[in-house]
LUMGU-715686 format. One record per residue: residue number from 1; residue in three letters; x, y, z of N, C-alpha, C in turn. Coordinates in steps of 0.05 Angstrom, whole numbers. Atoms other than C-alpha are relative to their C-alpha. Layout:
+-----+-----+--------+--------+--------+--------+--------+--------+--------+--------+--------+
!   n ! res !   n_xx !   n_yy !   n_zz !  ca_xx !  ca_yy !  ca_zz !   c_xx !   c_yy !   c_zz !
+-----+-----+--------+--------+--------+--------+--------+--------+--------+--------+--------+
! NUM ! ALA !      X !      Y !      Z !      X !      Y !      Z !      X !      Y !      Z !
...
+-----+-----+--------+--------+--------+--------+--------+--------+--------+--------+--------+
This chain:
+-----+-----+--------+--------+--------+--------+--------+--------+--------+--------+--------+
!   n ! res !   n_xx !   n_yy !   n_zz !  ca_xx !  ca_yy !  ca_zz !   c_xx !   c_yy !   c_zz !
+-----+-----+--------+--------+--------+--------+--------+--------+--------+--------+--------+
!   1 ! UNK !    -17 !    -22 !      9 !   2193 !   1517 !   1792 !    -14 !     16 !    -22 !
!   2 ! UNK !     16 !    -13 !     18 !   2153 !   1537 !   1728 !    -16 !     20 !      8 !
!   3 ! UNK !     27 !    -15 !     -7 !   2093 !   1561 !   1774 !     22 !     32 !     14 !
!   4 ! UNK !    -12 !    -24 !    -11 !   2147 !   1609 !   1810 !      6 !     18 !    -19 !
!   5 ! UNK !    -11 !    -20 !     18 !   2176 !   1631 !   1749 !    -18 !     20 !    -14 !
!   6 ! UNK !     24 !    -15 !     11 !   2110 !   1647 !   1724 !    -11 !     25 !      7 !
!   7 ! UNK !     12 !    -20 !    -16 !   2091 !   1687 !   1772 !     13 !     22 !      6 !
!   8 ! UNK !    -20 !    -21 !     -5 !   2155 !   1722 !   1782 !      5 !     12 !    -39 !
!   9 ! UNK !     -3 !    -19 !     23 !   2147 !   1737 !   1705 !     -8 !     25 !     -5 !
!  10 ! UNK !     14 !    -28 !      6 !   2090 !   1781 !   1706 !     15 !     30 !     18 !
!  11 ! UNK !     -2 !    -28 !    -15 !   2129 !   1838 !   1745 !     25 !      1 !     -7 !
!  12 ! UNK !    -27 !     -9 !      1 !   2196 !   1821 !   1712 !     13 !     27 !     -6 !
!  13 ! UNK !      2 !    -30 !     18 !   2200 !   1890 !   1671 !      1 !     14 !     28 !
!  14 ! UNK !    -11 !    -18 !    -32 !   2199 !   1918 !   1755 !     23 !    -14 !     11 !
!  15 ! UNK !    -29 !     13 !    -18 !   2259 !   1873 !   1780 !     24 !     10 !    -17 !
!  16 ! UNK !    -22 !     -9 !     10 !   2325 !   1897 !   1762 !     22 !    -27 !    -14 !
!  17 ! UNK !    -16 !     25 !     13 !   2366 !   1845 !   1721 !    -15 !    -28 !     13 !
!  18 ! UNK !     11 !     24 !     -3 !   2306 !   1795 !   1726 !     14 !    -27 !    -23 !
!  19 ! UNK !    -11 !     11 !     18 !   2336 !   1763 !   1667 !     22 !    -20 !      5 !
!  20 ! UNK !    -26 !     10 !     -8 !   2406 !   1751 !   1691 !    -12 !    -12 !     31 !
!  21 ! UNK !      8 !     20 !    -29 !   2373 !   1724 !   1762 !     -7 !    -33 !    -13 !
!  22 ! UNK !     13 !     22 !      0 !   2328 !   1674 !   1735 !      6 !    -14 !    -20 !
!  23 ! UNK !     -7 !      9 !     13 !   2364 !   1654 !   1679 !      6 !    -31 !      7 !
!  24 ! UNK !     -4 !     27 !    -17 !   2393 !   1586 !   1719 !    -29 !     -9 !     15 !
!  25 ! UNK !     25 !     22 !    -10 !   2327 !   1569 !   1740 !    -18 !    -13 !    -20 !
!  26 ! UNK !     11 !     12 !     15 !   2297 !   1566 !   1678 !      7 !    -25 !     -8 !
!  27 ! UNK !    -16 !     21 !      3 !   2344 !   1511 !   1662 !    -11 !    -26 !      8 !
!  28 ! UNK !     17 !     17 !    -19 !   2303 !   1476 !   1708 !    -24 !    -18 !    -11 !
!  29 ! UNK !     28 !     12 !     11 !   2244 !   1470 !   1663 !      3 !    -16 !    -23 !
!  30 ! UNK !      0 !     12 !     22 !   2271 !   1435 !   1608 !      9 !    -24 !      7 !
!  31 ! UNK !     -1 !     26 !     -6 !   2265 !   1364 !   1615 !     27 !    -16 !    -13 !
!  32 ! UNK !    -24 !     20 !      4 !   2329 !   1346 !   1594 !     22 !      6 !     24 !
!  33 ! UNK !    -18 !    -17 !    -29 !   2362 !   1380 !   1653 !      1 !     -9 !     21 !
!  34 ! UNK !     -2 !      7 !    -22 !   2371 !   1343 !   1718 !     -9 !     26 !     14 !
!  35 ! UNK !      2 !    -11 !    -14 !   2346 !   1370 !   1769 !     10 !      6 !     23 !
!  36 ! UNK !    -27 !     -1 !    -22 !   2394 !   1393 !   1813 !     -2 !     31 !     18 !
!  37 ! UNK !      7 !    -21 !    -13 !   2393 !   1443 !   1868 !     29 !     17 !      7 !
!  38 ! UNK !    -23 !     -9 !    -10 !   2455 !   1486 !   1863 !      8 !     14 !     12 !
!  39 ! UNK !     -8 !    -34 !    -16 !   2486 !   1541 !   1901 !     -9 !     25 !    -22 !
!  40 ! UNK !      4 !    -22 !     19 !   2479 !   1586 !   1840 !    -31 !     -2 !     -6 !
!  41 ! UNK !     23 !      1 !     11 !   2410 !   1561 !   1824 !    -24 !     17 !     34 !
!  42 ! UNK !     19 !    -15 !    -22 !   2387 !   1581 !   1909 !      3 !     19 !      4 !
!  43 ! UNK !     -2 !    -34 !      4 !   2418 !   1640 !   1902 !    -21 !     16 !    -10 !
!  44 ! UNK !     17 !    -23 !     18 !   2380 !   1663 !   1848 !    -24 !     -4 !      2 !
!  45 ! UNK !     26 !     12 !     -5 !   2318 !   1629 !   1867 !    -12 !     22 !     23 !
!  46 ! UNK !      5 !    -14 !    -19 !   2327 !   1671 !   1943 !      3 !     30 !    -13 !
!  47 ! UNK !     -1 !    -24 !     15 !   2343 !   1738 !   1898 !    -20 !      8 !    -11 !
!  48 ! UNK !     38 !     -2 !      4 !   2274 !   1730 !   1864 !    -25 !      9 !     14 !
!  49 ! UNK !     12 !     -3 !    -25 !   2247 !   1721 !   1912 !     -5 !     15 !     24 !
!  50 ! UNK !     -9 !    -30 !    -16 !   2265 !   1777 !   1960 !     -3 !     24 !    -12 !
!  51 ! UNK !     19 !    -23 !     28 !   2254 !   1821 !   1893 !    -22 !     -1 !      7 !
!  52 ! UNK !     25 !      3 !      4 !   2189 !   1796 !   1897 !    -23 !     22 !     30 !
!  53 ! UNK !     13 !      6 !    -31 !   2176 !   1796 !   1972 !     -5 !     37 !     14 !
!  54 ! UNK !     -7 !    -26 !     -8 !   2208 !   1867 !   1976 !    -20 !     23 !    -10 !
!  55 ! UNK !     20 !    -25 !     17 !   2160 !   1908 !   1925 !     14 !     26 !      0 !
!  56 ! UNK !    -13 !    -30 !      5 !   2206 !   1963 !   1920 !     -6 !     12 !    -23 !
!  57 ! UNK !     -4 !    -15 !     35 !   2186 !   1976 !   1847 !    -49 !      9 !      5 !
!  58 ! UNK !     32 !     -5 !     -9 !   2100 !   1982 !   1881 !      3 !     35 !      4 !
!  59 ! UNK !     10 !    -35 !     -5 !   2072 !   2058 !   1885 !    -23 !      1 !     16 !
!  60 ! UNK !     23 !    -17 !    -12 !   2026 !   2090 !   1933 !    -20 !      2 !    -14 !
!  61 ! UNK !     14 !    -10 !     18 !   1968 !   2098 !   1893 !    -15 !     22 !      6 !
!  62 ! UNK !     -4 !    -22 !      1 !   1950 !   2166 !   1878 !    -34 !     -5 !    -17 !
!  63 ! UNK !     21 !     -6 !     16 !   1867 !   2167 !   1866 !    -13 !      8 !     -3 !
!  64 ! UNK !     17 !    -24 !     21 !   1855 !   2220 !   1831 !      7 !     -5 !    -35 !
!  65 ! UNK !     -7 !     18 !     28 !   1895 !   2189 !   1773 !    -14 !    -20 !    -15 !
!  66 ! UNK !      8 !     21 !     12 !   1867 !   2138 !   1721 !     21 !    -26 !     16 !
!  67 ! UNK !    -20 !     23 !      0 !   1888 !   2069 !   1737 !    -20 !    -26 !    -27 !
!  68 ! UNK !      5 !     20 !     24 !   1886 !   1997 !   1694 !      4 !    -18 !     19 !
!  69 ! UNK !      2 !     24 !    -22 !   1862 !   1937 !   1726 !      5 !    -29 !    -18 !
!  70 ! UNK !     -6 !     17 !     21 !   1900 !   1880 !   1691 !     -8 !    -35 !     15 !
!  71 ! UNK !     14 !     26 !    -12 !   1861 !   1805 !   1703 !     20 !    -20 !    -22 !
!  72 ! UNK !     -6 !     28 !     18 !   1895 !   1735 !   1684 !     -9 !    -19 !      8 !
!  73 ! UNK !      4 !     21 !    -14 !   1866 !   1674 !   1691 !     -3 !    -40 !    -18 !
!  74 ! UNK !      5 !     38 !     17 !   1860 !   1592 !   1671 !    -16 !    -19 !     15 !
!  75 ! UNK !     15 !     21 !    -22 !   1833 !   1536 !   1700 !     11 !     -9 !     16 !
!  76 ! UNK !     -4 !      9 !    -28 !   1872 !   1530 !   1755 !      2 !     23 !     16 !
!  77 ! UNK !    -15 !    -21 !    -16 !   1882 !   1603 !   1778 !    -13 !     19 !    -13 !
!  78 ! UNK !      8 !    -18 !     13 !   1865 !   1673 !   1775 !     20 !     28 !      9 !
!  79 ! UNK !    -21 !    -32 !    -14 !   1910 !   1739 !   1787 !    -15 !     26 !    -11 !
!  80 ! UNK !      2 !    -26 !      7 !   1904 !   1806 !   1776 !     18 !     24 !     10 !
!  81 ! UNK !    -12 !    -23 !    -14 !   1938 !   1873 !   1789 !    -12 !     32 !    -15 !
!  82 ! UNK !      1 !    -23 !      1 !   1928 !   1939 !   1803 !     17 !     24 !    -22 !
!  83 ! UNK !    -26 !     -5 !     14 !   1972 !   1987 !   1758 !    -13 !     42 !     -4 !
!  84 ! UNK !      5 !    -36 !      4 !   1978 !   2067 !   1756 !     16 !     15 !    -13 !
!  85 ! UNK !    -22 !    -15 !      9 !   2019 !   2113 !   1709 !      3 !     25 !     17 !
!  86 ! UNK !      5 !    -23 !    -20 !   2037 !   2170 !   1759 !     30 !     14 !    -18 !
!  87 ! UNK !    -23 !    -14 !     11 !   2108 !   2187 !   1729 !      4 !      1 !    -25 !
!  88 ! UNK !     -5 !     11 !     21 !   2129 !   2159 !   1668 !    -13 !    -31 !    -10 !
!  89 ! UNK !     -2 !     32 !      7 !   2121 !   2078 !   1667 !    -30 !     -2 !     12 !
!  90 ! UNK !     17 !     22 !    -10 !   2061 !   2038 !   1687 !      5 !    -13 !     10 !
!  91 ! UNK !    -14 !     15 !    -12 !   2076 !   2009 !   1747 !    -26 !     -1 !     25 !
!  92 ! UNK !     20 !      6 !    -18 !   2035 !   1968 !   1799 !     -4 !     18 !     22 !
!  93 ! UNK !     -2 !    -19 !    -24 !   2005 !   1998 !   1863 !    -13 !    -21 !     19 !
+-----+-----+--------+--------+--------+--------+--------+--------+--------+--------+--------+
């Protein structure tokens, strides 16, 4: 659960009430918490997730524009994303 949350962090600022979704999952990570799989917790887990899956908050990229190529990485992994200001925000493409 951590590694999902992780991953679904970096783009929370594009999901719409990422906050209020994944709130009950975090719950998850704190070792005092059973781990329990609830209706409220797959809900919000499949809501994430479908945020995620969906990319509705991705842009066309437009290049003639500057873009910013943002790299993360550790010793087990490496990501990166694309990212373009076209309107207002900085938002992936």
């Amino acid at each position: 659960m951590q590694l999902f949350l992780g991953f679904s962090r970096y783009d929370r600022q594009h999901i719409k009430d990422s906050s209020r979704i994944s709130k009950s999952l975090y719950k998850l990570c704190d070792q005092q918490t059973v781990y329990e799989v609830t209706e409220e917790r797959f809900k919000a887990y499949e809501e994430l997730k479908n945020a995620l899956k969906n990319g509705s908050f991705l842009l066309i990229p437009d290049w003639k524009l500057p873009s910013r190529l943002y790299i993360d990485f550790c010793g087990e992994g490496l990501g990166a994303a694309l990212h373009q200001t076209q309107i207002i925000n900085d938002k992936p493409v």
